[in-house]
matplotlib code that plots the C-alpha trace (Angstrom):
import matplotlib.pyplot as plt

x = [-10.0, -9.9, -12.1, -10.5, -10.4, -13.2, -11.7, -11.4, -14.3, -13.1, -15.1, -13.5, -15.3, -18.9, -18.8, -17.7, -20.6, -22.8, -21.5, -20.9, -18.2, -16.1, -16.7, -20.6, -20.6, -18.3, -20.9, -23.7, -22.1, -20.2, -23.3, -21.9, -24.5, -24.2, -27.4, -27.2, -29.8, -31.9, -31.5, -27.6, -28.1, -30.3, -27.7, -25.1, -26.4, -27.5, -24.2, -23.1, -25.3, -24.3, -20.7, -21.0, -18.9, -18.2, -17.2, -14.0, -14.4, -10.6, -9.8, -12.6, -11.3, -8.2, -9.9, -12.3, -12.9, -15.1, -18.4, -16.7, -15.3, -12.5, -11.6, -7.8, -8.5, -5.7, -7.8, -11.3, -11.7, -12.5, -16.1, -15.8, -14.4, -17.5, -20.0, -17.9, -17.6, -21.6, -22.0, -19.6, -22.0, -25.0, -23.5, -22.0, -25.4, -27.5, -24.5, -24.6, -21.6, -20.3, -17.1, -14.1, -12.5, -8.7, -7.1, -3.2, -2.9, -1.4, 1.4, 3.2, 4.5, 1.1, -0.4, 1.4, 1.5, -2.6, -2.8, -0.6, -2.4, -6.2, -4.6, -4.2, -8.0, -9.3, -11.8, -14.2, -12.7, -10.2, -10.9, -8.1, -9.2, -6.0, -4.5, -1.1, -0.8, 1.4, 2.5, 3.8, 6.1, 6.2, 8.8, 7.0, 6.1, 2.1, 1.8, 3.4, 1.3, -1.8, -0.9, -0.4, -3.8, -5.4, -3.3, -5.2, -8.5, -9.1, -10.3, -8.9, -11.0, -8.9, -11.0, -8.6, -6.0, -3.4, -1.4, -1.7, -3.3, -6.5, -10.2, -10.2, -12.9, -11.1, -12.2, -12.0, -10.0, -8.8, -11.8, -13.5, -11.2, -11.1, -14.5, -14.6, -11.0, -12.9, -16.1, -14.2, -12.3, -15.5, -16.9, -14.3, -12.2, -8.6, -6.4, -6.6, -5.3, -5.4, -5.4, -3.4, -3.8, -1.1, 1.2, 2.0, -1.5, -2.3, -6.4, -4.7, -2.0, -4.3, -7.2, -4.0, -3.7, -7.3, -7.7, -4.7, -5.7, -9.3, -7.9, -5.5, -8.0, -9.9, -7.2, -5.9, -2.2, -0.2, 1.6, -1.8, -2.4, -1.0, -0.8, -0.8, 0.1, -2.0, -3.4, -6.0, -8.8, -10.7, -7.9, -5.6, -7.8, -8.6, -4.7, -3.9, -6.9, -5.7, -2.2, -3.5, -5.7, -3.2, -1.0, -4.0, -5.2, -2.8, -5.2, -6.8, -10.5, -10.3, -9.5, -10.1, -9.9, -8.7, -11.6, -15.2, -13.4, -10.7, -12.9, -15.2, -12.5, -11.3, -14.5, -14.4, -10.6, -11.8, -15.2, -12.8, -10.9, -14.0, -13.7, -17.5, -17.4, -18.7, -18.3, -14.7, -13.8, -14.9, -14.8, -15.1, -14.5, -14.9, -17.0, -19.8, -20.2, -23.4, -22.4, -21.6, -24.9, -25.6, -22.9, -23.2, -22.4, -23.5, -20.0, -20.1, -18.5, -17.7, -20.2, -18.2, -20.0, -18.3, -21.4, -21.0, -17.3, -18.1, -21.4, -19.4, -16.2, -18.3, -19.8, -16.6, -15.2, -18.1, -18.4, -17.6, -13.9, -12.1, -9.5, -8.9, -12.0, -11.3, -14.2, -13.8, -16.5, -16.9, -18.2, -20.7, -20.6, -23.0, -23.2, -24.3, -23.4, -19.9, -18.8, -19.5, -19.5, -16.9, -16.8]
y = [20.9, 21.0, 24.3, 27.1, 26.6, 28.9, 31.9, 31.3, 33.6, 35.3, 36.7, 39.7, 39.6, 38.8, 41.8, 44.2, 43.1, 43.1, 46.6, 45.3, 45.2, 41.8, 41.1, 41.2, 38.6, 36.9, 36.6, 35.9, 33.2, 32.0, 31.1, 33.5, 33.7, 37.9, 39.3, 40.9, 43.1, 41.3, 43.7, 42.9, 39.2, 39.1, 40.9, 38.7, 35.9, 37.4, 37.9, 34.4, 33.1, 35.0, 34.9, 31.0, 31.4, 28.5, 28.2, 26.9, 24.3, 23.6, 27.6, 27.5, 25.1, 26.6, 29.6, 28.2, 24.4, 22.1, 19.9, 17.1, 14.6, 12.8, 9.4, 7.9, 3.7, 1.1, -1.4, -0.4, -4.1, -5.9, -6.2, -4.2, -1.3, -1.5, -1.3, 1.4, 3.5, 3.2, 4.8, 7.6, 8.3, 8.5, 10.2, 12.9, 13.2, 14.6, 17.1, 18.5, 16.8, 13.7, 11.3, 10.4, 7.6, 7.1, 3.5, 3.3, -0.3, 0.9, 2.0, 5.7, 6.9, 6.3, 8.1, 10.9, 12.0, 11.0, 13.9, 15.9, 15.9, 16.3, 19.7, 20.8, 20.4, 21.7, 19.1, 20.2, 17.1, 14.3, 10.6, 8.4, 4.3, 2.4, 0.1, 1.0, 4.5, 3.2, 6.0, 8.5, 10.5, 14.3, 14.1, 11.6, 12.9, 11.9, 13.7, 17.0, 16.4, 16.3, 18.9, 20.7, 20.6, 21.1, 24.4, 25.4, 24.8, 21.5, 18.8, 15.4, 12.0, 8.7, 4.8, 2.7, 2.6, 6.0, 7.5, 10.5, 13.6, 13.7, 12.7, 8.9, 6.5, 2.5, -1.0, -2.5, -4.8, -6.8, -6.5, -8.3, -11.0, -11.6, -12.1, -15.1, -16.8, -16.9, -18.1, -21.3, -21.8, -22.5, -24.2, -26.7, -26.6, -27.3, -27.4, -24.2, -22.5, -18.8, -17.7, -14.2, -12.0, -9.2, -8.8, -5.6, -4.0, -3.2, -4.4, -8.1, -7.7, -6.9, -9.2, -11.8, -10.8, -10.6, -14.3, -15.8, -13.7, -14.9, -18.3, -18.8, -17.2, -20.1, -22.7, -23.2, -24.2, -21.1, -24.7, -25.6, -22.3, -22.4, -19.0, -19.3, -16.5, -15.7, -13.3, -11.2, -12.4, -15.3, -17.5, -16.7, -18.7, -21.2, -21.7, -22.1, -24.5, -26.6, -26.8, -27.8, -30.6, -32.3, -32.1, -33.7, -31.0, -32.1, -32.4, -29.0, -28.5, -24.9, -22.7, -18.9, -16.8, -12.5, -11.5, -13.2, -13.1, -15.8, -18.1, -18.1, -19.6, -21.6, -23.5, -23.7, -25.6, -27.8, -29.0, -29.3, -32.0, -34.0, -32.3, -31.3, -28.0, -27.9, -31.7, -32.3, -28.6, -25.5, -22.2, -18.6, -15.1, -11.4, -8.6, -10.2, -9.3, -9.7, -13.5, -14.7, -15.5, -16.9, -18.9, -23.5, -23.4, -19.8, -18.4, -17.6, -14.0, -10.7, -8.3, -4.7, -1.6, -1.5, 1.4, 3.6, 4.0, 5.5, 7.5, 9.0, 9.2, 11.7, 13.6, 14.2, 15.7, 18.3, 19.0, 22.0, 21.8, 21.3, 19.1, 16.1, 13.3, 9.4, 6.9, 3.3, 0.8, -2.4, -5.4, -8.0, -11.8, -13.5, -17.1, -19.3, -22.9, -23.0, -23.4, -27.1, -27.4, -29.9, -32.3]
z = [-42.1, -38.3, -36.9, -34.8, -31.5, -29.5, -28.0, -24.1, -22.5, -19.0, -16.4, -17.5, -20.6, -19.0, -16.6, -19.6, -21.9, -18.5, -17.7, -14.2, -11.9, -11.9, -8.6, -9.6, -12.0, -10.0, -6.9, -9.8, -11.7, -8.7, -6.6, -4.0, -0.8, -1.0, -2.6, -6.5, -7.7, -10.1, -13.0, -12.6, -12.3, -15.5, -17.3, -16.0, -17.5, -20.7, -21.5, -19.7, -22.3, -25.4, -24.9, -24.2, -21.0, -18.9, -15.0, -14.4, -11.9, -11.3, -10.5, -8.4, -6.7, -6.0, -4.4, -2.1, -0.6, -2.8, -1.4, -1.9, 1.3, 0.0, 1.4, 1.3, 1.7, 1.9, 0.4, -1.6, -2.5, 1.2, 2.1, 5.2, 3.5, 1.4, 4.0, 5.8, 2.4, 1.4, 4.8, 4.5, 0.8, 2.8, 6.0, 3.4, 1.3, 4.6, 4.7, 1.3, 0.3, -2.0, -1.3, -3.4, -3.1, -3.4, -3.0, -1.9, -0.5, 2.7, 1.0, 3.2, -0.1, -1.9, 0.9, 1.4, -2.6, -2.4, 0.1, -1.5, -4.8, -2.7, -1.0, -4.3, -5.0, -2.0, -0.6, 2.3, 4.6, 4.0, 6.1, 6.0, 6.5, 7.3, 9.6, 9.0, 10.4, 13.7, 16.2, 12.5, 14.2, 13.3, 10.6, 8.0, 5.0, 5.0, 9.1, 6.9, 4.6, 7.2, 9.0, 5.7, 4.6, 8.7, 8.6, 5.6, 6.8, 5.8, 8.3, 8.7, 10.5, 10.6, 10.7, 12.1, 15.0, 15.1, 17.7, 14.7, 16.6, 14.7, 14.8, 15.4, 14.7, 16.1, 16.9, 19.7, 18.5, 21.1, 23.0, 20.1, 19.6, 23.5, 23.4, 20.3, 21.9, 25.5, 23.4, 22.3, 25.4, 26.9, 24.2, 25.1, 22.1, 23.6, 20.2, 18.1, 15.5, 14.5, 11.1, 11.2, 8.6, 7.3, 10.5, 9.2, 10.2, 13.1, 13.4, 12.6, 15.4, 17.9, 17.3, 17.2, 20.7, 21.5, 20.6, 22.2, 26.0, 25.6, 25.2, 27.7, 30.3, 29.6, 30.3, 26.9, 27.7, 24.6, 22.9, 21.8, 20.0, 16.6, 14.5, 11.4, 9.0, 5.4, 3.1, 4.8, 2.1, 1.2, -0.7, 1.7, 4.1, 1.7, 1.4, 5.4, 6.2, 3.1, 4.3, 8.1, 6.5, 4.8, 7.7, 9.5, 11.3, 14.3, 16.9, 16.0, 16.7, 15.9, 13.5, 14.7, 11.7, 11.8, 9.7, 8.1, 4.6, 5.8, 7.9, 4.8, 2.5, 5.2, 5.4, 1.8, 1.9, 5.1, 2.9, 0.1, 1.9, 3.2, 6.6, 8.3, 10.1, 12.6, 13.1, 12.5, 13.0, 14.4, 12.6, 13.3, 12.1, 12.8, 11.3, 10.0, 6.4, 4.9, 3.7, 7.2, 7.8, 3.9, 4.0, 5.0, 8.0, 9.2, 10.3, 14.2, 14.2, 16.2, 14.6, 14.2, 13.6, 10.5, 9.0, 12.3, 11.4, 8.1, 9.0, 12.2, 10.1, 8.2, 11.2, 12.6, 9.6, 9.1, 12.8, 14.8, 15.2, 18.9, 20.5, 18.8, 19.5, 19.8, 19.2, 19.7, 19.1, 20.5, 18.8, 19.3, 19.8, 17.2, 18.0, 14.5, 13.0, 12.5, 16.2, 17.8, 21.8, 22.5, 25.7]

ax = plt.figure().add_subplot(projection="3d")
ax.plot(x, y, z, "-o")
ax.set_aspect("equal")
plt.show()
């Protein structure tokens, strides 16, 4: 036969068999900072003990803001995110604090009811990583929602590029990918094409543009720039560089990709069809996971601070709070294998 269930035990019921006010075994069992005299904190648990009473996490949640950070990604699958996320766990550990992680793919709706459902639970900070979050204007639901959970003393940091009025960690984007299209420019490379990523995000846009101003300023006439549009990820690289080899590459001697994880599975699809890179074709990227330099050819890349964006995603959110802060980092020009100089 099934047993009874256990009689819920209160705090009610723990200061009446302490013989002590609630609000004393209230401070006691609810690790309170004020001071309790240690004959009423002994008794307090005694009777804790006896009476088998538990905390309960979720009310005390609803009364006061939890240690925890909690982070709303688009995408928790990418290698970038990854880096950026292991440093938000180690940022938040020196505070005293721990990160959860939400995915919502970008979508608003997704987000919004993500942060509607994390007000409910208090966290100490909420950092939102997205691409997507282009000039919100003061009606949409996720900005209420925001502004919601500021208003009750929560703090918000944003990785990624926002006209939202909040702490903001960004790339510089277009900086980065003005750097690599001037890069092969010089290099002599005179017949290029751009693998773009999602059009819909903003990062992909604007390292579109990057590329195509470093270019030109180095004489590349724009009808010898080809974009090409793809999955953000590894097959959708693999798919676009198929596609251009067995068109036969039409002249191109360059394939500048949005991120690392599409030049990767581009050079994959170009060895795939007997095509050498650098030899045949040039290839390069941006970010420079971990495997960009592990990979045959090393993949020339713009290296982004990808671990400062999480580490000072977290510092903003635990800071002192003032006007609104904006942080862009730039990235770094790493030269490797994949890129050949032509004449």
């Amino acid at each position: 036969m099934p047993h009874a269930a256990r009689p819920t035990v209160t705090l009610h019921d723990v200061a009446a068999a302490a013989g002590v006010s609630v609000a004393t075994a209230s401070r006691v069992l609810g690790g309170s900072a004020r001071k309790v005299a240690p004959e009423f904190q002994a008794r307090v648990l005694a009777a804790a003990a006896a009476l088998r009473y538990t905390v309960d996490a979720s009310a005390r949640a609803m009364r006061r803001a939890s240690d925890s950070i909690a982070l709303v990604a688009d995408d928790l699958t990418t290698p970038s995110m990854g880096l950026v996320v292991a440093a938000m766990e180690r940022e938040a550990r020196t505070a005293g604090a721990f990160v959860t992680v939400s995915s919502t793919m970008g979508d608003p709706e997704r987000q919004a009811e993500t942060v509607r459902v994390l007000r409910s639970l208090r966290p100490r900070a909420l950092v939102l990583t997205s691409n997507r979050l282009l000039a919100a204007a003061a009606e949409d639901r996720l900005v209420k929602e925001l502004l919601a959970y500021e208003r009750e003393g929560g703090r918000v940091a944003v990785v990624g590029e926002t006209d939202l009025t909040f702490d903001t960690i960004a790339f510089d984007n277009v900086g980065a990918a003005r750097a690599m299209g001037g890069f092969v420019g010089r290099a002599g490379h005179r017949r290029v094409a751009i693998f773009v990523g999602a059009g819909d995000r903003r990062n992909m846009s604007d390292r579109t543009a990057g590329f195509v101003a470093g270019l030109r300023a180095e004489g590349v006439r724009a009808s010898d720039i080809e974009l090409v549009s793809c999955r953000a990820d590894r097959d959708g690289g693999f798919a676009a560089a198929r596609e251009l080899a067995e068109a036969g590459m039409d002249g191109r001697q360059a394939v500048l990709a949005s991120n690392d994880a599409i030049a990767i599975g581009a050079m994959s699809a170009f060895r795939a069809a007997c095509l050498n890179v650098p030899d045949d074709v040039s290839v390069t990227g941006i970010d420079d996971l971990p495997l960009a330099s592990d990979v045959t050819p090393r993949l020339t890349t713009v290296a982004l601070p990808l671990a400062r964006a999480g580490a000072e995603a977290i510092r903003f959110a635990v800071g002192e709070r003032g006007p609104a802060r904006r942080l862009v980092l730039a990235g770094r020009l790493i030269v490797r294998d994949s890129l050949r100089p032509r004449p």
